[in-house]
C-alpha positions as CSV (number, residue, x, y, z in Angstrom):
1,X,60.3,123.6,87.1
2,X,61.7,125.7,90.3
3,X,61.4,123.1,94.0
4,X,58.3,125.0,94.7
5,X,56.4,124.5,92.4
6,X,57.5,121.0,92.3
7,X,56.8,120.4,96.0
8,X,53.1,122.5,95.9
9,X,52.7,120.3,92.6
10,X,53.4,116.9,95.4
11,X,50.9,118.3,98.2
12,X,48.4,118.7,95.2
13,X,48.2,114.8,94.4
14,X,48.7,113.4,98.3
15,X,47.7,110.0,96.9
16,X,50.4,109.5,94.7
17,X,52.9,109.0,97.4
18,X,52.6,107.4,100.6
19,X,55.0,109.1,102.5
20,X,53.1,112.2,102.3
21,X,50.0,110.5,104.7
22,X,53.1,109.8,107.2
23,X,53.6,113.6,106.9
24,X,50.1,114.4,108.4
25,X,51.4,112.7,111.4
26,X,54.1,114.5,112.2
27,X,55.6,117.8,112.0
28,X,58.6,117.1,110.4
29,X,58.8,116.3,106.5
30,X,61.7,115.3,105.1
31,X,61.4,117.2,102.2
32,X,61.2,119.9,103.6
33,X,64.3,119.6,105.3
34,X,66.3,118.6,102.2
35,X,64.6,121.5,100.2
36,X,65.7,124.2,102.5
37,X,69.0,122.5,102.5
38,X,68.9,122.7,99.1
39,X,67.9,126.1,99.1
40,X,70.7,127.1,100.9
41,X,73.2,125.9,98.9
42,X,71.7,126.7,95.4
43,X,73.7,128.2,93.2
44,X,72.9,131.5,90.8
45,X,74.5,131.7,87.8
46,X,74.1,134.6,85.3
47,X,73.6,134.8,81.5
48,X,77.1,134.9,80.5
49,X,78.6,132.4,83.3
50,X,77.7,129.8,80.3
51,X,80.5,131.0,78.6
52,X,82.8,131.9,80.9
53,X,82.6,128.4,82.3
54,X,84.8,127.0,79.7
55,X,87.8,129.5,79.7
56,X,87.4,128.8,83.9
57,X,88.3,125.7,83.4
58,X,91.1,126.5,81.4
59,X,92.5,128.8,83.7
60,X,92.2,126.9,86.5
61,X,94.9,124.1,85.0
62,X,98.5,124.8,85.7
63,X,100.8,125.7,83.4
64,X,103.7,123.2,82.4
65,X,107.1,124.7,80.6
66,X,107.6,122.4,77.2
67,X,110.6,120.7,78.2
68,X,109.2,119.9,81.7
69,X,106.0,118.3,79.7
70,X,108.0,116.0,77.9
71,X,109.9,115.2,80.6
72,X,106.9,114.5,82.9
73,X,105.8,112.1,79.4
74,X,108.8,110.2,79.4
75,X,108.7,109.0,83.3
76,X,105.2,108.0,82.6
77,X,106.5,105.7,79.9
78,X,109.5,104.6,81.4
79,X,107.2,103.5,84.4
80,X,104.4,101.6,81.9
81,X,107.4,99.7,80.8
82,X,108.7,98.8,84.0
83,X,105.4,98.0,85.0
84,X,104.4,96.1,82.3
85,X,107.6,94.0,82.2
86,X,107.1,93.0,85.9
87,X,103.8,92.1,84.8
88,X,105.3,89.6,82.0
89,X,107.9,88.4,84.8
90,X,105.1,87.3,86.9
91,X,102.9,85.2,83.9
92,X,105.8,83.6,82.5
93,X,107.0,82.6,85.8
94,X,103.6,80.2,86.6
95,X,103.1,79.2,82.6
96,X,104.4,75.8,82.2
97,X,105.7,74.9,78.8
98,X,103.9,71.9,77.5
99,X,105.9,70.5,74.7
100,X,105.4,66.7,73.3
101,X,107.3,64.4,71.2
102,X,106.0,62.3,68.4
103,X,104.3,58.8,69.6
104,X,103.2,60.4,73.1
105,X,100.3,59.4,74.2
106,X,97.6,62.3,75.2
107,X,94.4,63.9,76.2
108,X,92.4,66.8,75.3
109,X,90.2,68.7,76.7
110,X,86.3,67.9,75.7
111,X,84.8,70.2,73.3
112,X,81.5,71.4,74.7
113,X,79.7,72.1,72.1
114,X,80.0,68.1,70.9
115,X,78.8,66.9,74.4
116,X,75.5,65.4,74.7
117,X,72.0,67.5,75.9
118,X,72.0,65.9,79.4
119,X,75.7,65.4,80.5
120,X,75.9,68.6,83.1
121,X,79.3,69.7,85.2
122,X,79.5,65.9,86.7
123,X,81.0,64.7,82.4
124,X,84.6,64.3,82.0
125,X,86.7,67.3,81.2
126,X,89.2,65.0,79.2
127,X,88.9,62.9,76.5
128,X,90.9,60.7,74.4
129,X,93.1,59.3,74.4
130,X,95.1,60.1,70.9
131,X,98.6,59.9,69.7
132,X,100.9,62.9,68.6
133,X,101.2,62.4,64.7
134,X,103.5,65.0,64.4
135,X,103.9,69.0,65.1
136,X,102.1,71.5,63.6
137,X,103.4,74.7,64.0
138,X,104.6,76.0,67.6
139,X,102.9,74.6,70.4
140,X,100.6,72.9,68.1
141,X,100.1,69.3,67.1
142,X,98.1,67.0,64.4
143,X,96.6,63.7,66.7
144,X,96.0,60.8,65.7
145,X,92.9,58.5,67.4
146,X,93.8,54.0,68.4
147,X,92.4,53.4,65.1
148,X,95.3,55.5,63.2
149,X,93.0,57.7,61.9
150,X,94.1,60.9,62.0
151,X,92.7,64.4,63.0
152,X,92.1,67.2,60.5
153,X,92.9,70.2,62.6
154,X,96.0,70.6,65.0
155,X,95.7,70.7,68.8
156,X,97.5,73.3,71.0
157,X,99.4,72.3,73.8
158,X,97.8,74.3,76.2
159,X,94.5,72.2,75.7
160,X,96.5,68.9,75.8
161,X,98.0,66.8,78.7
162,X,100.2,63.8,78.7
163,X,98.2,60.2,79.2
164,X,99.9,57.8,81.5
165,X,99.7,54.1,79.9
């Protein structure tokens, strides 16, 4: 449907839009302006442009030599290297290595999905607290509750911190 016939098709149903009352008003309509805007900068295009619009846009890019290409690749890698090694630089320098000994006393964080219906943001975040039993693999460990009984699954240190007797 051409803008004409979709803007005769508009004045036709004047109820359907409310801006179109506000038009009576004035002498100004503001699609009116925007259409012959619009009409201005339309742009033709003939039965073949279709298919000369793809080799266009081939033409249009630049041509790189081979050995300039892979040149151009391997500066992009070298860069996402150095980038991504400044990025490790940076998260190892705030992690803090957690690592516990047998017999130290700890706490973990509470799983939410055991918590009561009612207990909201205000419950603890830590509970416990248990004894390390011994390690599990790295950074892991098997705890033991006061009672001695111990846990079936191993801990990581990242969701353990040290209790102070």
């Amino acid at each position: 449907m051409t803008r004409n016939k979709a803007r005769d098709k508009h004045q036709e149903h004047p109820t359907q839009d409310s801006s179109h009352i506000h038009e009576q008003d004035t002498d100004i309509s503001p699609t009116m302006v925007t259409d012959s805007v619009a009409a201005d900068n339309e742009v033709v295009h003939d039965e073949d442009s279709a298919t000369d619009s793809k080799t266009d846009l081939a033409d249009n890019t630049p041509e790189i030599p081979d050995d300039q290409f892979f040149d151009i690749k391997d500066e992009a890698l070298q860069n996402l290297m150095t980038y991504q090694a400044s990025m490790k630089h940076s998260y190892d320098k705030k992690l803090r290595s957690r690592a516990f000994k047998p017999g130290n006393w700890v706490l973990r964080t509470r799983q939410r999905n055991n918590e009561e219906p009612n207990s909201g943001k205000l419950s603890e975040n830590w509970e416990g607290p248990f004894i390390i039993e011994r390690l599990a693999s790295k950074g892991s460990y098997f705890l033991k509750n006061l009672t001695g009984d111990v846990l079936t699954k191993p801990w990581n240190a990242s969701h353990l911190r040290l209790f102070h007797k």
